[in-house]
C-alpha positions as CSV (number, residue, x, y, z in Angstrom):
1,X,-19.6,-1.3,-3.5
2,X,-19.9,-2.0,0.4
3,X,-19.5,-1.1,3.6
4,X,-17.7,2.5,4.1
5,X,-15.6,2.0,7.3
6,X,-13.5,5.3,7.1
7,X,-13.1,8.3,4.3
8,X,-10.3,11.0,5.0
9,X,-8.7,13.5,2.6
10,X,-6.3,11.0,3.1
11,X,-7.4,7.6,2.9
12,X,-10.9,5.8,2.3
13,X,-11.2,2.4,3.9
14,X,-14.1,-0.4,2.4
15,X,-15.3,-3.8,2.4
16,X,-15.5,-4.9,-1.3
17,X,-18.7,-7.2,-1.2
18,X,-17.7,-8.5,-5.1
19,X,-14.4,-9.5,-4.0
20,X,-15.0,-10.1,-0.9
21,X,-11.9,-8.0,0.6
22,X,-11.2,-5.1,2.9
23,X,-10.0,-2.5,0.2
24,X,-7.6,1.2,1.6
25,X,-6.6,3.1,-0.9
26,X,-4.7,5.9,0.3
27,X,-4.7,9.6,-1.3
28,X,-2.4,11.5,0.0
29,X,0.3,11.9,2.8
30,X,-1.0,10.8,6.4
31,X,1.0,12.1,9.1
32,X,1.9,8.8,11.9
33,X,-1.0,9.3,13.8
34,X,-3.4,9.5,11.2
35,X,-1.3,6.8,9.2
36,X,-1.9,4.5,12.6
37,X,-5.3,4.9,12.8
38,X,-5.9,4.4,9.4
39,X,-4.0,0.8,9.8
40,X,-6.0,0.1,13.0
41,X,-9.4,0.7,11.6
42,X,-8.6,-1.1,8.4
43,X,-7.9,-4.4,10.7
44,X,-11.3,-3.7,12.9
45,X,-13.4,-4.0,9.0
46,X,-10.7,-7.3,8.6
47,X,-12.2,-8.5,12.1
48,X,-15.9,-7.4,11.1
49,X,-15.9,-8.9,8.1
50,X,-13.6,-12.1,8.6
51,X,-12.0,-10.9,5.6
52,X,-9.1,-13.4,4.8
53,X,-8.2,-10.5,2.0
54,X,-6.6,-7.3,2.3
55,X,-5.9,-4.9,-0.4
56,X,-3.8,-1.7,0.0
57,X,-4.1,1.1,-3.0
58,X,-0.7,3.2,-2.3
59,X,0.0,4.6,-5.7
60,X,-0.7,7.8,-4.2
61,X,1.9,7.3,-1.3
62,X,5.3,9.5,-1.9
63,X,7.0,8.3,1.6
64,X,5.8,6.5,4.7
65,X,8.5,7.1,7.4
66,X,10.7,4.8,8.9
67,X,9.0,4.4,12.7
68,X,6.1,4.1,10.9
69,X,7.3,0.8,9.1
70,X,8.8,-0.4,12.0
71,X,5.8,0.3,13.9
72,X,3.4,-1.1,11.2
73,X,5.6,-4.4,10.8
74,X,6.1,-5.0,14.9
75,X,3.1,-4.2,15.7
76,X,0.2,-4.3,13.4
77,X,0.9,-6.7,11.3
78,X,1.0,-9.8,13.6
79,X,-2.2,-8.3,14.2
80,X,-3.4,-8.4,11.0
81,X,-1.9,-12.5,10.7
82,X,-4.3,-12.8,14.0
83,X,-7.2,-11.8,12.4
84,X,-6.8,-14.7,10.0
85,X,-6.0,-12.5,6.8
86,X,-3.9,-14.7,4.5
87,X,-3.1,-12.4,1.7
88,X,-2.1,-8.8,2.0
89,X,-2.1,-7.0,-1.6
90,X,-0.1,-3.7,-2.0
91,X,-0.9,-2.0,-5.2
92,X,2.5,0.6,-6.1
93,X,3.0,3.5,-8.3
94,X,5.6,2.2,-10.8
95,X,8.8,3.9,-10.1
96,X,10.0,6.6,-7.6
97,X,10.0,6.7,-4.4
98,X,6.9,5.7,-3.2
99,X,7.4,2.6,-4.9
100,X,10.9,2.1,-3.0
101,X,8.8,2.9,0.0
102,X,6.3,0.3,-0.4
103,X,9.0,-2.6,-1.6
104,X,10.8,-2.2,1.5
105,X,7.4,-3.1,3.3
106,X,6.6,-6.0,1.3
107,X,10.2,-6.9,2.0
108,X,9.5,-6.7,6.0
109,X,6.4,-8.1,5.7
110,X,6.2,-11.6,4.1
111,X,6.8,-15.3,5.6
112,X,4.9,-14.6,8.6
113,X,1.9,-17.0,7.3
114,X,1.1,-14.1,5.4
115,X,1.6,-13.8,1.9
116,X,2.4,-10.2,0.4
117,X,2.7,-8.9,-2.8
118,X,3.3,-5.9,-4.8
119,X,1.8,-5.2,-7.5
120,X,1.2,-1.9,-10.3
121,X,-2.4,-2.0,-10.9
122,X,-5.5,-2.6,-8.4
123,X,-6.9,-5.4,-11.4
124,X,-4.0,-7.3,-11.1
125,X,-4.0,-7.2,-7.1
126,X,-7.7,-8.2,-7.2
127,X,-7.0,-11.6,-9.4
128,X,-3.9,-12.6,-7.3
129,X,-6.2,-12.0,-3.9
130,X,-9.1,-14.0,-5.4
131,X,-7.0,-17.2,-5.4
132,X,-7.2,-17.3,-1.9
133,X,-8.1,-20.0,-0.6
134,X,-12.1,-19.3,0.8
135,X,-13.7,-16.1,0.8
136,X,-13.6,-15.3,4.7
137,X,-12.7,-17.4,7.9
138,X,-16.5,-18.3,7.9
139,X,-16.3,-19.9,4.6
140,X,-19.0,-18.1,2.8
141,X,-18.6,-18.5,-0.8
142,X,-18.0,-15.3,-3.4
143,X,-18.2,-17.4,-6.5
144,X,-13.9,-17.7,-6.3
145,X,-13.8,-20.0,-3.6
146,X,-11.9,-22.7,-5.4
147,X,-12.1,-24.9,-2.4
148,X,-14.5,-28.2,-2.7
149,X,-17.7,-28.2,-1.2
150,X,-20.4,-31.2,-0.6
C-alpha cells in the first residue's frame, strides 16, 4: 500500500503509492495533543513525498473541539498550502455530529489556494483527488496526470 508514517489506536497515517496521496484515516477520539501531532506528522509525509494530495478518512470522528479547529485552520493549514498540497479531501460519516464537525472545517478551510471537499465515501474522495492537476510538485506521473507531456 506504501509507506507507514504513523499507526495509533487512534489514527494511521500513509503514503498511498496507487493514488499517489498522503492518506489519515482516523479511528477514534484523539485528545489535542495527540490530534496535533497527528496533523503535524501527516504534513512531514506531505513534505516527504511532495504529495500535492491529501486525504482525510474521519468517519470515525464524533467531535474535534473548537481550539483544535481554530488551531488546525490558523495554524496548520497554511502549512499544509506551503507544502504545495492543492487538494485536501475529507471523507464524513453521513449525518450526526461528526459530520457537522467536519463541515464546519471544510467551511474554514477552502479559498486559501486550497481546494476542500467533503465527501461520504473514501472511493469518491479518491476520484475527485485524482483530477489534480500532476501527481506531486516533482511531476512524476501516476497514470492520472492529465497534464500534457513531450
Amino acid at each position: 500500500m506504501g509507506d507507514l508514517y504513523l499507526d495509533e489506536p487512534w489514527v494511521t497515517i500513509r503514503w498511498d503509492e496507487a493514488r499517489q496521496c498522503v492518506h489519515t484515516e482516523w479511528k477514534a477520539f484523539a485528545n489535542s495533543a495527540e490530534f496535533r501531532a497527528a496533523l503535524m506528522r501527516a504534513l512531514d509525509a506531505i513534505r516527504d513525498k511532495g504529495s500535492v494530495r491529501y486525504l482525510s478518512d474521519t468517519r470515525k470522528v464524533k467531535v474535534v473541539v473548537r481550539e483544535d479547529q481554530t488551531w488546525a485552520n490558523e495554524s496548520w493549514v497554511p502549512l499544509l498550502v506551503a507544502a504545495g498540497v492543492k487538494r485536501f479531501a475529507l471523507v464524513m460519516a453521513p449525518t450526526g455530529l461528526g459530520k457537522q464537525t467536519v463541515q464546519d472545517v471544510i467551511d474554514l478551510v477552502d479559498n486559501r489556494g486550497l481546494l476542500v471537499r467533503g465527501f461520504t465515501s473514501v472511493d469518491e474522495a479518491r476520484t475527485w483527488l485524482a483530477q489534480a492537476e500532476g501527481s506531486s510538485r516533482s511531476g512524476s506521473g501516476d497514470g492520472q496526470n492529465r497534464s500534457s507531456s513531450s
